[in-house]
KETI-870008 format. One record per atom (N, C-alpha, C, O): atom name; residue number from 1; residue in three letters; y, x, z. Coordinates in Angstrom, 3 decimals. Layout:
% residues N
(rec 'CA'; NUM; 'ALA'; (Y; X; Z));
...
END
This chain:
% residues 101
(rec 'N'; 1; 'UNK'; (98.701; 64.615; 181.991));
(rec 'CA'; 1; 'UNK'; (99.633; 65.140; 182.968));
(rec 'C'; 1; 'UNK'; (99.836; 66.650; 182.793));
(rec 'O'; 1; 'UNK'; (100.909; 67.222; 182.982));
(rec 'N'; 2; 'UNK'; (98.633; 67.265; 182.391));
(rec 'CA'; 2; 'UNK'; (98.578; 68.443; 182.319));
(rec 'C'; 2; 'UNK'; (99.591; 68.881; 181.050));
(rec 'O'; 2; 'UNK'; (100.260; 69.883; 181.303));
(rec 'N'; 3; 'UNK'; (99.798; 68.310; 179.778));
(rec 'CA'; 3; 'UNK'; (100.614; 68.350; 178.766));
(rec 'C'; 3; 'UNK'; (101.787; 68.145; 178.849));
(rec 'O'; 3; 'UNK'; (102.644; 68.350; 177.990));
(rec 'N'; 4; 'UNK'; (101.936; 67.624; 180.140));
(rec 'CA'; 4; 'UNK'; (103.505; 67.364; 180.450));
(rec 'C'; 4; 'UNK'; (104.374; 68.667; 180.945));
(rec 'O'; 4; 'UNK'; (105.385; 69.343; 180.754));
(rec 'N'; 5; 'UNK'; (103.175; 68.487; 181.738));
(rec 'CA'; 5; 'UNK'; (104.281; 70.152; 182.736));
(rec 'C'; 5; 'UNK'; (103.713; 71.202; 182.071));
(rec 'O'; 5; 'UNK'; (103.627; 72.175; 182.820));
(rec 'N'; 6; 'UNK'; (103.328; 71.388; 181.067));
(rec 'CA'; 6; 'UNK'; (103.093; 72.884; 179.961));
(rec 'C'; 6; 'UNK'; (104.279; 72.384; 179.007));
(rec 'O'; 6; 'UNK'; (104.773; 73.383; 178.484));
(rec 'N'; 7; 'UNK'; (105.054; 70.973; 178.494));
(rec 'CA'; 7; 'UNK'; (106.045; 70.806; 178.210));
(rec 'C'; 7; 'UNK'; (107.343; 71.502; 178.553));
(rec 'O'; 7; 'UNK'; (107.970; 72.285; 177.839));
(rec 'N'; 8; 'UNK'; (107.691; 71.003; 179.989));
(rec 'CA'; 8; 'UNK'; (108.469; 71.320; 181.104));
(rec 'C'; 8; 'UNK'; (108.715; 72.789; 181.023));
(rec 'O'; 8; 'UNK'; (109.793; 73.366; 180.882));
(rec 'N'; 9; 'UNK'; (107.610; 73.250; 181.129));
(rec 'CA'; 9; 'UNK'; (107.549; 75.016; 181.363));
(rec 'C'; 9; 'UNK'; (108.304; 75.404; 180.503));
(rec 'O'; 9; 'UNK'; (109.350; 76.052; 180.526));
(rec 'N'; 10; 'UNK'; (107.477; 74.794; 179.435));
(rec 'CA'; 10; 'UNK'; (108.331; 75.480; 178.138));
(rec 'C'; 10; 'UNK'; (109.631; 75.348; 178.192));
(rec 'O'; 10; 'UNK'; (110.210; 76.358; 178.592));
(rec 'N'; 11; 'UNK'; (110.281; 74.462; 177.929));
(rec 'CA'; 11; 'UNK'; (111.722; 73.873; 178.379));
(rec 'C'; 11; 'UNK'; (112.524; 75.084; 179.418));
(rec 'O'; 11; 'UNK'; (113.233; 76.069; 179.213));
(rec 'N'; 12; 'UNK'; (112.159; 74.631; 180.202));
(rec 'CA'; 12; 'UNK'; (112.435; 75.605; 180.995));
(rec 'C'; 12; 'UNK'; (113.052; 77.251; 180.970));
(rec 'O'; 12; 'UNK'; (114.118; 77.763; 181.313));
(rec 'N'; 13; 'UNK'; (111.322; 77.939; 180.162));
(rec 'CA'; 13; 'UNK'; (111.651; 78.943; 180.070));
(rec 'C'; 13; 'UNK'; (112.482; 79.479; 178.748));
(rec 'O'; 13; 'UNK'; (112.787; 80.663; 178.610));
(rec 'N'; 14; 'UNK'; (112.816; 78.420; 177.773));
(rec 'CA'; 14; 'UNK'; (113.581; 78.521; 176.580));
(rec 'C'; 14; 'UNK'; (114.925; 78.274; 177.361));
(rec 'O'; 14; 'UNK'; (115.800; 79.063; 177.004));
(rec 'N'; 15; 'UNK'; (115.269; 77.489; 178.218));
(rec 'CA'; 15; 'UNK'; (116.696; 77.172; 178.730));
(rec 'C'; 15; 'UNK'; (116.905; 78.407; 179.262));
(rec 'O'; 15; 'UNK'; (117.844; 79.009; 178.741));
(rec 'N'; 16; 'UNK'; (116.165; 79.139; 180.383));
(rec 'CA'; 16; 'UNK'; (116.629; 79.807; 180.863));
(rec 'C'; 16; 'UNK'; (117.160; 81.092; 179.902));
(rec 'O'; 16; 'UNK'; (118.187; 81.698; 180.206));
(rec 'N'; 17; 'UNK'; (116.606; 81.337; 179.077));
(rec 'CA'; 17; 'UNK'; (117.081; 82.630; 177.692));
(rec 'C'; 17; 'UNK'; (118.554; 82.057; 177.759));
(rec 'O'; 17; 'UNK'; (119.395; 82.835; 178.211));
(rec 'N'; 18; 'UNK'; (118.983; 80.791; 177.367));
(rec 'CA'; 18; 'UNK'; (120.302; 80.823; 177.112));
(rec 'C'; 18; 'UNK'; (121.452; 80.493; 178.203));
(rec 'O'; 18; 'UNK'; (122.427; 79.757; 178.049));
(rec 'N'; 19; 'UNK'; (121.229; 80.933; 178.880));
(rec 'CA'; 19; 'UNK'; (121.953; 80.754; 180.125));
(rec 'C'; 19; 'UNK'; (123.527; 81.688; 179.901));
(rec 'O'; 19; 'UNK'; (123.569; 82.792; 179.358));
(rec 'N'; 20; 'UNK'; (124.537; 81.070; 180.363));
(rec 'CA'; 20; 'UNK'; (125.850; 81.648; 179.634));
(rec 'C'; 20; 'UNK'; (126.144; 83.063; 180.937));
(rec 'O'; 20; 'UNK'; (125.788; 82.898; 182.104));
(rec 'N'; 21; 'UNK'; (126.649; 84.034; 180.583));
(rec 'CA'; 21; 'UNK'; (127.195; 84.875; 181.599));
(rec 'C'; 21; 'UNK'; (128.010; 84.296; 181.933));
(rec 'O'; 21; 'UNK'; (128.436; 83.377; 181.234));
(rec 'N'; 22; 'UNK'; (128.690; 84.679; 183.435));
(rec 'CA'; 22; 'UNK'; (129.594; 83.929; 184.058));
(rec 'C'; 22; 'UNK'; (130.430; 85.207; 184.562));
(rec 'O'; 22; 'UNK'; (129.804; 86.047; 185.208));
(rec 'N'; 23; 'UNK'; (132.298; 85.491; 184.225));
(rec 'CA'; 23; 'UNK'; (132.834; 85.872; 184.620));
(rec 'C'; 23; 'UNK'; (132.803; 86.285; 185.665));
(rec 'O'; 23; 'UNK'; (132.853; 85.203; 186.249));
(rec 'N'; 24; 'UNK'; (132.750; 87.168; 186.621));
(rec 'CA'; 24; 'UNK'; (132.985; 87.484; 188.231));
(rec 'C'; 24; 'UNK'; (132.758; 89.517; 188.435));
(rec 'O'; 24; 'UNK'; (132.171; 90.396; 187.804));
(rec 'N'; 25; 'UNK'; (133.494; 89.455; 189.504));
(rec 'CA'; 25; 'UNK'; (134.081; 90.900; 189.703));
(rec 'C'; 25; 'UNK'; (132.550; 91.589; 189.244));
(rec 'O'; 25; 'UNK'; (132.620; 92.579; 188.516));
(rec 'N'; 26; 'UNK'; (131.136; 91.083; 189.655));
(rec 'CA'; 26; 'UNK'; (129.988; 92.045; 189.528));
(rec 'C'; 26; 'UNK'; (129.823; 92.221; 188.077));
(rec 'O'; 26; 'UNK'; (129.752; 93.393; 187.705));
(rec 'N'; 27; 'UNK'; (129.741; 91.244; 187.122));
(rec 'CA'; 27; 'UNK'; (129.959; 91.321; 185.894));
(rec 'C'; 27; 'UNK'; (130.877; 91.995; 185.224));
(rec 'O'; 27; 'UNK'; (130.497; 92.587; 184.213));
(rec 'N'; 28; 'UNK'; (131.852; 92.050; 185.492));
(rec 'CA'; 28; 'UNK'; (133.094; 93.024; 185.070));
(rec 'C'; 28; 'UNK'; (132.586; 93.959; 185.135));
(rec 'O'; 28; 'UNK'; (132.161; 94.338; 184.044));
(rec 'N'; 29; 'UNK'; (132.354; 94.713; 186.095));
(rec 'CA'; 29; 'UNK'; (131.987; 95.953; 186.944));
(rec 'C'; 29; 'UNK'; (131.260; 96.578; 185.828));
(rec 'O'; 29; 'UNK'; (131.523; 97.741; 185.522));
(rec 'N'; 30; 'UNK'; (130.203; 95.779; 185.080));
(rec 'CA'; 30; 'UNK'; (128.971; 96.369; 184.290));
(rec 'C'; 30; 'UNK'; (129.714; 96.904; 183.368));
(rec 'O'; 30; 'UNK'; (129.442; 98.073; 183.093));
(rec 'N'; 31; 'UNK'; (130.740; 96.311; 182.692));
(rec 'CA'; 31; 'UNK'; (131.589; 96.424; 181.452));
(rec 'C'; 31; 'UNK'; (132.114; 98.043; 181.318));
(rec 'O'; 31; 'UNK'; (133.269; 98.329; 181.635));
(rec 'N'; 32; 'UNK'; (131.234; 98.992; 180.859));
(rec 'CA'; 32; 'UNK'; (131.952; 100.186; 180.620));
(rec 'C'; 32; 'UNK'; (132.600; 100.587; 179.323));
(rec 'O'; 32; 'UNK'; (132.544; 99.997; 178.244));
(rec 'N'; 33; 'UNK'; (133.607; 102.385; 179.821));
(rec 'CA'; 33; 'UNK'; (134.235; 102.716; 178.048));
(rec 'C'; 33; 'UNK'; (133.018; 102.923; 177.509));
(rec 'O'; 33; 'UNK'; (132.002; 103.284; 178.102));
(rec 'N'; 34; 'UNK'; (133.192; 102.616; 176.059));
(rec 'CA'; 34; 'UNK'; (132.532; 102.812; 175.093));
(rec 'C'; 34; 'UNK'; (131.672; 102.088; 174.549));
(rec 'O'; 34; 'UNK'; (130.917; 102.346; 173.611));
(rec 'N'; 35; 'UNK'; (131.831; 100.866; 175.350));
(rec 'CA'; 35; 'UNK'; (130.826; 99.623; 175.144));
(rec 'C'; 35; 'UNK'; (131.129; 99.491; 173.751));
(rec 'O'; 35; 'UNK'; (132.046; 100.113; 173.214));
(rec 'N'; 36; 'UNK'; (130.385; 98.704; 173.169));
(rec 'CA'; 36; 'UNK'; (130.550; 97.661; 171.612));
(rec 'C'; 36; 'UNK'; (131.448; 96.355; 171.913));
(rec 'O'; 36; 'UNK'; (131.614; 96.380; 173.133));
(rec 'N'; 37; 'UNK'; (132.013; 95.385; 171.460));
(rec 'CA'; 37; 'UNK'; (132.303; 94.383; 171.660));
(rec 'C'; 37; 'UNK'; (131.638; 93.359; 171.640));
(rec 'O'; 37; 'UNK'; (132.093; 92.294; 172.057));
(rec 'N'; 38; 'UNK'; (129.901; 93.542; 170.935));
(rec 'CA'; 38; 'UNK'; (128.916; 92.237; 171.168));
(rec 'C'; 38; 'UNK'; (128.107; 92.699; 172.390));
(rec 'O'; 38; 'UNK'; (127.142; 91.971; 172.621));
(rec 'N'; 39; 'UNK'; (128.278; 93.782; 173.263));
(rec 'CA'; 39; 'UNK'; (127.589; 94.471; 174.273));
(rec 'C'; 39; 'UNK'; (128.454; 93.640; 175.651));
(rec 'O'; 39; 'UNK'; (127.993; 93.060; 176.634));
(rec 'N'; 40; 'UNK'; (129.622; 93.838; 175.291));
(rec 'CA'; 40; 'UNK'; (130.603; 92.960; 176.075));
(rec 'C'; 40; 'UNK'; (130.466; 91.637; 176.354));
(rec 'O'; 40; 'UNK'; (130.667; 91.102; 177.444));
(rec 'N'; 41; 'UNK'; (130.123; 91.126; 175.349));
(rec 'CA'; 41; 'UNK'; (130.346; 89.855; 175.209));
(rec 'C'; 41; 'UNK'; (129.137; 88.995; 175.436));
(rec 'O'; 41; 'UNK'; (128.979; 87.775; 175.467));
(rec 'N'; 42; 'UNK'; (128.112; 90.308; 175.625));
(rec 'CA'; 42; 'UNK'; (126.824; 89.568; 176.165));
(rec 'C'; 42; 'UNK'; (127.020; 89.384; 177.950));
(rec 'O'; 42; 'UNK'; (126.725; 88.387; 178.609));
(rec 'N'; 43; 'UNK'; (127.469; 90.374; 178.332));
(rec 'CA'; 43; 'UNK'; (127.712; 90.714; 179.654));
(rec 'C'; 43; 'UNK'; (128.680; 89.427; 180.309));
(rec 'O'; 43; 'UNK'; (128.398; 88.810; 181.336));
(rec 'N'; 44; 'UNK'; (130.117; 89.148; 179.273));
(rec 'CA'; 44; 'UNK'; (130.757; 88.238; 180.267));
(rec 'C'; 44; 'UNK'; (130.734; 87.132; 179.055));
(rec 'O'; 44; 'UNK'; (131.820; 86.615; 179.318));
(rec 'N'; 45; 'UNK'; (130.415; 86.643; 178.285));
(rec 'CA'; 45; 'UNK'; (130.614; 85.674; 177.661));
(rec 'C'; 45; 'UNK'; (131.368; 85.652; 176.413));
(rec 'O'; 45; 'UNK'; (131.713; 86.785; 176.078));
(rec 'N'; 46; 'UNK'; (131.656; 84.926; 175.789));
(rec 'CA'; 46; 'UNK'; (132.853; 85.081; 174.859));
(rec 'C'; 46; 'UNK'; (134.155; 84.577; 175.745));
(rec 'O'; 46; 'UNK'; (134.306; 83.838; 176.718));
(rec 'N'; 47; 'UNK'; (135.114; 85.457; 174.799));
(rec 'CA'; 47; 'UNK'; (136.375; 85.778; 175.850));
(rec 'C'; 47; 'UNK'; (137.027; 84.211; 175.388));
(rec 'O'; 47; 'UNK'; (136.546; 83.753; 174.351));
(rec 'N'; 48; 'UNK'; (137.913; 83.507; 175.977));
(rec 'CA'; 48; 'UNK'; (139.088; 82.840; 175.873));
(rec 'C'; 48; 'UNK'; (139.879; 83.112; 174.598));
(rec 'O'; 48; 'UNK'; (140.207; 82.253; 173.779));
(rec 'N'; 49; 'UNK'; (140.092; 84.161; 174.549));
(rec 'CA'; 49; 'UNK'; (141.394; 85.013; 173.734));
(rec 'C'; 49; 'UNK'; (141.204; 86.355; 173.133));
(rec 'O'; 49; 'UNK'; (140.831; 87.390; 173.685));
(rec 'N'; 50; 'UNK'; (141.544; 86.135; 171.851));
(rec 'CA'; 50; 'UNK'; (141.401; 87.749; 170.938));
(rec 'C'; 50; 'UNK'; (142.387; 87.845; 170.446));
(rec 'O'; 50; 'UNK'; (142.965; 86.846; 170.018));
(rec 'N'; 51; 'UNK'; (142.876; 89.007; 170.349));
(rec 'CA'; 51; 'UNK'; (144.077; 89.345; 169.653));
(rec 'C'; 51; 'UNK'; (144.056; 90.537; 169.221));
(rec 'O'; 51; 'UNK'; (143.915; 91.337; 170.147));
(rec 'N'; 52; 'UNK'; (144.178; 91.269; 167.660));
(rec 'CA'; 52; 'UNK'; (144.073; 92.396; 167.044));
(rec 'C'; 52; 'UNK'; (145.487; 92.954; 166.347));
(rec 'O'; 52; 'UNK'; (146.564; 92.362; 166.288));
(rec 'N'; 53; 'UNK'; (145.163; 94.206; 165.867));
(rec 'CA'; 53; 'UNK'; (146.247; 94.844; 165.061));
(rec 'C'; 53; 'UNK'; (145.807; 95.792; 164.597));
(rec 'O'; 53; 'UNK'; (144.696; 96.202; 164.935));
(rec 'N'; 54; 'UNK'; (146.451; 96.314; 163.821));
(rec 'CA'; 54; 'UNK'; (146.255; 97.989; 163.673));
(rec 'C'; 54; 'UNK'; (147.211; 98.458; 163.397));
(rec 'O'; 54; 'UNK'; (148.235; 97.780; 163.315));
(rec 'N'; 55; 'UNK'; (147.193; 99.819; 163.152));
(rec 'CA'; 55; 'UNK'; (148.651; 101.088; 162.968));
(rec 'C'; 55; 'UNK'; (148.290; 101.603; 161.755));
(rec 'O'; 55; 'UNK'; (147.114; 101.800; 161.451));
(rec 'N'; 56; 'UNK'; (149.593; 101.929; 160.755));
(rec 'CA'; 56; 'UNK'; (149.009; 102.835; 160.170));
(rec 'C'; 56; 'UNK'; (149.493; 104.542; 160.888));
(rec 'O'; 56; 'UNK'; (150.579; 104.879; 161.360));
(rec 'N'; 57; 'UNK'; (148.766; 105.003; 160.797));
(rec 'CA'; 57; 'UNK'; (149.361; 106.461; 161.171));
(rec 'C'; 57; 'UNK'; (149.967; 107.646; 160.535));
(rec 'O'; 57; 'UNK'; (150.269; 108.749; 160.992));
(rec 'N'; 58; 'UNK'; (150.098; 106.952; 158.964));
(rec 'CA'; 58; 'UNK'; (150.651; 107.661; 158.539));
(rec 'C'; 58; 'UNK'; (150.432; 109.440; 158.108));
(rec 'O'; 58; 'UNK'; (149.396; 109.937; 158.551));
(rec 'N'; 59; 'UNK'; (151.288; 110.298; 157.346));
(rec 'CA'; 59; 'UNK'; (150.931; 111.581; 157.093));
(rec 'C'; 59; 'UNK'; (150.074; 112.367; 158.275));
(rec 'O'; 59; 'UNK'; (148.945; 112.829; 158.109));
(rec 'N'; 60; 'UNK'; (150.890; 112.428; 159.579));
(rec 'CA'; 60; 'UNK'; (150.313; 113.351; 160.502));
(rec 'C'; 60; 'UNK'; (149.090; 112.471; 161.481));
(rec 'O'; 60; 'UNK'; (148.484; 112.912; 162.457));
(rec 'N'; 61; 'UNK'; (148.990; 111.280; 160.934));
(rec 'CA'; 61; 'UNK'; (147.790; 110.806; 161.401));
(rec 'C'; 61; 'UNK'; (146.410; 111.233; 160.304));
(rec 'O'; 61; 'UNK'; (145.225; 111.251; 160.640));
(rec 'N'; 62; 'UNK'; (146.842; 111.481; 159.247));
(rec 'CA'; 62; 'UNK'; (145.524; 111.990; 158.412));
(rec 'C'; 62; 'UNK'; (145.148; 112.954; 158.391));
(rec 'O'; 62; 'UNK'; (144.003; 113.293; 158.093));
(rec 'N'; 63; 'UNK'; (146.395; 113.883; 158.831));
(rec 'CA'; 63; 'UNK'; (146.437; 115.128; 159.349));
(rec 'C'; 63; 'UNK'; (145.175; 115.666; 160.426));
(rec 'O'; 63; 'UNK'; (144.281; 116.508; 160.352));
(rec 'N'; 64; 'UNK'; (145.541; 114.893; 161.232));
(rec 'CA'; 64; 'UNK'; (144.461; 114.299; 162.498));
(rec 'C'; 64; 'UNK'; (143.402; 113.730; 162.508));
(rec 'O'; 64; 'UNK'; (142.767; 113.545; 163.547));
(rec 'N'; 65; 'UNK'; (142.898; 113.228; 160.990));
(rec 'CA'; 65; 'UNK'; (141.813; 112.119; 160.993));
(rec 'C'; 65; 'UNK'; (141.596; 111.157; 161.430));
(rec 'O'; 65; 'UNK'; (140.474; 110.679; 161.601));
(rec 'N'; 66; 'UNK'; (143.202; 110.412; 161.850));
(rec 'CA'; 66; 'UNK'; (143.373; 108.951; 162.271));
(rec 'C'; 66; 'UNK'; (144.289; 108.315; 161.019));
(rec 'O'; 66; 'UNK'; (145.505; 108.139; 160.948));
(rec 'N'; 67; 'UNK'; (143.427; 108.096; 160.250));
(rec 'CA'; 67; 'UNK'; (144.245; 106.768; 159.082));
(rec 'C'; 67; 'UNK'; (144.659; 105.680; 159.888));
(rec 'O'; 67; 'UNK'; (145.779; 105.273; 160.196));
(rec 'N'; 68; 'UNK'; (143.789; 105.390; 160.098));
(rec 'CA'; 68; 'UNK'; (144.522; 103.871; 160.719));
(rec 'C'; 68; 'UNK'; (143.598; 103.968; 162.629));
(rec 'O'; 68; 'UNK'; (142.627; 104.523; 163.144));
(rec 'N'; 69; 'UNK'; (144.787; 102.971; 163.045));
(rec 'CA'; 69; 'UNK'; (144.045; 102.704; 164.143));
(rec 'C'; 69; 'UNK'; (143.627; 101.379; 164.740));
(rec 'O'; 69; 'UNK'; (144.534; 100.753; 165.288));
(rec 'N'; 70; 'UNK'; (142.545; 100.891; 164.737));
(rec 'CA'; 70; 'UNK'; (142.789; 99.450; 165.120));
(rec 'C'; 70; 'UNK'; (142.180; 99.255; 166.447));
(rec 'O'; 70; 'UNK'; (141.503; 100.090; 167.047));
(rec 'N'; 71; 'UNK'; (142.516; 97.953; 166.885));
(rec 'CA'; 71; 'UNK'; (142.758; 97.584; 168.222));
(rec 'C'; 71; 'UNK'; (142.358; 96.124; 168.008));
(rec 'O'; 71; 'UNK'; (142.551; 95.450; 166.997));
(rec 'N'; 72; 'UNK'; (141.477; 95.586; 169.703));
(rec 'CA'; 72; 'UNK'; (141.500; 94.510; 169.558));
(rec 'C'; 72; 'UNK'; (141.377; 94.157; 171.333));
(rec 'O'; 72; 'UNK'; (140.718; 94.789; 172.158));
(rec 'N'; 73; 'UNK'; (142.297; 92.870; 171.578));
(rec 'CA'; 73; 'UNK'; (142.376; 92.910; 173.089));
(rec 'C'; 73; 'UNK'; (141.540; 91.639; 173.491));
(rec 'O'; 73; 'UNK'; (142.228; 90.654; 173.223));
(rec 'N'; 74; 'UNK'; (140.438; 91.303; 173.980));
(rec 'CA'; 74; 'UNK'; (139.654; 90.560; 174.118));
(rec 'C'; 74; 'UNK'; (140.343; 89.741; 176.201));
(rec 'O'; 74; 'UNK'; (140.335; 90.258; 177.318));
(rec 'N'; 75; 'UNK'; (140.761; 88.478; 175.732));
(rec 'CA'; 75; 'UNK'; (140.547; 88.059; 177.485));
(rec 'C'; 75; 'UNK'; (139.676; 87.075; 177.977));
(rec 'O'; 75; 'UNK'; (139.282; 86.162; 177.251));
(rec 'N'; 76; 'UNK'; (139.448; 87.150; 178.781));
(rec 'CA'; 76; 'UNK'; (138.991; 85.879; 179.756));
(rec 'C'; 76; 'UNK'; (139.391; 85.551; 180.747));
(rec 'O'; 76; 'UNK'; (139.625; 86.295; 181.699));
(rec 'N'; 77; 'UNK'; (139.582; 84.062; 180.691));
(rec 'CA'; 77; 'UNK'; (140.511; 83.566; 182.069));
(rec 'C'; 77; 'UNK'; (139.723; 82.277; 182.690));
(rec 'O'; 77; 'UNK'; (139.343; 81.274; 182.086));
(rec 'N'; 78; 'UNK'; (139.643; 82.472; 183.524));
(rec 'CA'; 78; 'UNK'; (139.046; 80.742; 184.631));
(rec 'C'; 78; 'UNK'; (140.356; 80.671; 185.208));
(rec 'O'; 78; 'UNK'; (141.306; 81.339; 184.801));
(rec 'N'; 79; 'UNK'; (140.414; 79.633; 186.417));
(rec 'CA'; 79; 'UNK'; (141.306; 79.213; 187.250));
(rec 'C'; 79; 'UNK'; (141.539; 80.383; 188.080));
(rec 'O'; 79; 'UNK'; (142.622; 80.494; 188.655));
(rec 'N'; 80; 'UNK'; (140.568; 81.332; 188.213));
(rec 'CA'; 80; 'UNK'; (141.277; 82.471; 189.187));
(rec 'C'; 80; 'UNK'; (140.846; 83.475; 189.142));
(rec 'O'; 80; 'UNK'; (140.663; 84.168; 190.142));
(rec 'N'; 81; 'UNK'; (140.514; 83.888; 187.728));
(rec 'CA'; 81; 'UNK'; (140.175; 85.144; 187.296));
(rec 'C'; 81; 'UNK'; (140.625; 85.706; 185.805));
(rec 'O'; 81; 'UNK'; (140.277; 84.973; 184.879));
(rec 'N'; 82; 'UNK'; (141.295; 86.812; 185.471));
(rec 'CA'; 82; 'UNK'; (141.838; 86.755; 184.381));
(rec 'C'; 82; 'UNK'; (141.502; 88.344; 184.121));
(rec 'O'; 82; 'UNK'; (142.098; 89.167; 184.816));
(rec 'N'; 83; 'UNK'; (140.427; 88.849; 182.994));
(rec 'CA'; 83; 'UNK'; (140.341; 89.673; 182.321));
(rec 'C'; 83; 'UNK'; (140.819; 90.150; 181.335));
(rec 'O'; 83; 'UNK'; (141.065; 89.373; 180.412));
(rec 'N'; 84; 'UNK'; (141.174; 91.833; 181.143));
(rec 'CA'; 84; 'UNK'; (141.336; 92.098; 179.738));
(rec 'C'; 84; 'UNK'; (140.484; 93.464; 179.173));
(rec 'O'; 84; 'UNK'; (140.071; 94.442; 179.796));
(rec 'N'; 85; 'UNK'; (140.404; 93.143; 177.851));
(rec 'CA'; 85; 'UNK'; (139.914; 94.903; 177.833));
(rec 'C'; 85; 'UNK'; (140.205; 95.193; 176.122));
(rec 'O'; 85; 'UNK'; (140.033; 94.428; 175.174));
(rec 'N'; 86; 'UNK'; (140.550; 96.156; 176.141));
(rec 'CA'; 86; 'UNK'; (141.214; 96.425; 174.818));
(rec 'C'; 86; 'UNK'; (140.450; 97.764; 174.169));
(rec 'O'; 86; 'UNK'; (140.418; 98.893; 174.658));
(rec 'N'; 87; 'UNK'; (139.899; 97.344; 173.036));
(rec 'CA'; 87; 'UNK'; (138.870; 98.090; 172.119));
(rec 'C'; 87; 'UNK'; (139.569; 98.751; 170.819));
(rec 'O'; 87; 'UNK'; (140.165; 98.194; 169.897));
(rec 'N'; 88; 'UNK'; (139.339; 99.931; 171.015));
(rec 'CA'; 88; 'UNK'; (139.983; 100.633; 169.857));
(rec 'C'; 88; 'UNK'; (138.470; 100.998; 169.150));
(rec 'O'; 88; 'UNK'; (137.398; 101.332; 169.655));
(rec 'N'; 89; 'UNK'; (138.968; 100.737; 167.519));
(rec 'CA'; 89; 'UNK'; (137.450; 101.226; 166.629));
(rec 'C'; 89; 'UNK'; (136.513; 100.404; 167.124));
(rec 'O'; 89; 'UNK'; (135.393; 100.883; 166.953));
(rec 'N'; 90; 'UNK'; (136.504; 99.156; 167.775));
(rec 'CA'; 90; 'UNK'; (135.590; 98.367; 168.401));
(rec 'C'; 90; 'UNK'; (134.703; 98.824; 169.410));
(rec 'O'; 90; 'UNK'; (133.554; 98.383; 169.411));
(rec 'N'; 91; 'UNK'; (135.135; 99.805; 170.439));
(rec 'CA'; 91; 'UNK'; (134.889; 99.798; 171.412));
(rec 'C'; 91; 'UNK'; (135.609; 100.217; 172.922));
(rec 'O'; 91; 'UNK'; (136.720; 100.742; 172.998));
(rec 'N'; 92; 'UNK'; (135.013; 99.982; 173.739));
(rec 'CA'; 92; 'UNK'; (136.190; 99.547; 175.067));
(rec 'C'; 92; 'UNK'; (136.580; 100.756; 175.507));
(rec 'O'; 92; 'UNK'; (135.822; 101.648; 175.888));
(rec 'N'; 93; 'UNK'; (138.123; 100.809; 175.445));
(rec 'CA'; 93; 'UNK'; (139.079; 102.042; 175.601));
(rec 'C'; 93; 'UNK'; (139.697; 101.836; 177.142));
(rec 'O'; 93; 'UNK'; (139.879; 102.735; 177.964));
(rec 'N'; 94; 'UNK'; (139.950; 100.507; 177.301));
(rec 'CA'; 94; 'UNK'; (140.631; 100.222; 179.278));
(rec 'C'; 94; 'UNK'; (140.165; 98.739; 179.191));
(rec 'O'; 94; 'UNK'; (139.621; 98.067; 178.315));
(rec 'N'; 95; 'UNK'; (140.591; 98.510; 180.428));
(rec 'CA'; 95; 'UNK'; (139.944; 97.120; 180.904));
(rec 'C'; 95; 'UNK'; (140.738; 97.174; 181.838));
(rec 'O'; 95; 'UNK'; (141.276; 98.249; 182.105));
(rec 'N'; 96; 'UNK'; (141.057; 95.809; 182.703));
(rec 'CA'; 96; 'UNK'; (141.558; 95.081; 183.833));
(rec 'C'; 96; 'UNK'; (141.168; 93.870; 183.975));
(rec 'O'; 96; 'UNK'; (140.726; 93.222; 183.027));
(rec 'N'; 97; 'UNK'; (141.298; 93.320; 185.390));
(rec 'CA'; 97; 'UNK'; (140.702; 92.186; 186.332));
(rec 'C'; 97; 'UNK'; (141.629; 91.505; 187.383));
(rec 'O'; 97; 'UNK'; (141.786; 92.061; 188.471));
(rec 'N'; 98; 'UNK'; (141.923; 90.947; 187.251));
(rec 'CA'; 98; 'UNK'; (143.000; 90.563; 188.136));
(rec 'C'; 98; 'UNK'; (142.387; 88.714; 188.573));
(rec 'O'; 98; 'UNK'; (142.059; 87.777; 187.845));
(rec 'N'; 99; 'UNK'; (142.473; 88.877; 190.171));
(rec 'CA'; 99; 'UNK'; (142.306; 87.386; 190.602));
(rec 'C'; 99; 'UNK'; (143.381; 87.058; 190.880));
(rec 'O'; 99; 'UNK'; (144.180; 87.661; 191.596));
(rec 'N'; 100; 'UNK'; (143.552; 85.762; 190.177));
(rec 'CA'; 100; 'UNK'; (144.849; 84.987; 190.465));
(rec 'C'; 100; 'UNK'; (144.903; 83.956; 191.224));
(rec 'O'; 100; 'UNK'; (144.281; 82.945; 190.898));
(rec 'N'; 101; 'UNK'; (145.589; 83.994; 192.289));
(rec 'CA'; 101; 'UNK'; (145.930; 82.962; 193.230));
(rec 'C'; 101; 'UNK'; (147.033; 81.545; 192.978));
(rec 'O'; 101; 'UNK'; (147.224; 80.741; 193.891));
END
């Protein structure tokens, strides 16, 4: 009996490590600029939706020390919550939250 529930435990305390983040305004909240995008993504999960690009910037961007610029807009959506946050150089430049009714 005793081998059982030192089983269990175990179980247990391995399940609980992988427990998924769950979208919601307190979680958002944590999400600051300058995050990483796997820093993010520990916080709310993996997003729904990615979508990237980049620019080139051309002469007076090298000028500047911006060759290129890239971008990537990460969302997450449930039935009544819809995030975005958009990472330049792979990390978080703005964010928004919007509950949808």
């Amino acid at each position: 009996m005793l081998a059982y529930l030192r089983y269990i435990f175990i179980l247990l305390v391995l399940l609980s490590g992988c427990a998924t983040p769950q979208l919601n305004y307190t979680s958002f909240a944590e999400v600051e600029k300058g995050m990483t995008e796997q820093e993010v993504i520990k916080i709310l999960g993996e997003p729904t939706k990615v979508t990237g690009g980049s620019v080139d910037t051309g002469t007076i961007g090298t000028l500047l020390g911006l060759d290129n610029l890239s971008g990537t807009t990460m969302t997450w959506t449930t039935e009544k919550i819809k995030a975005n946050i958009l990472f330049l150089k792979g990390k978080v430049k703005t964010k928004s939250y919007t509950n949808q009714f």
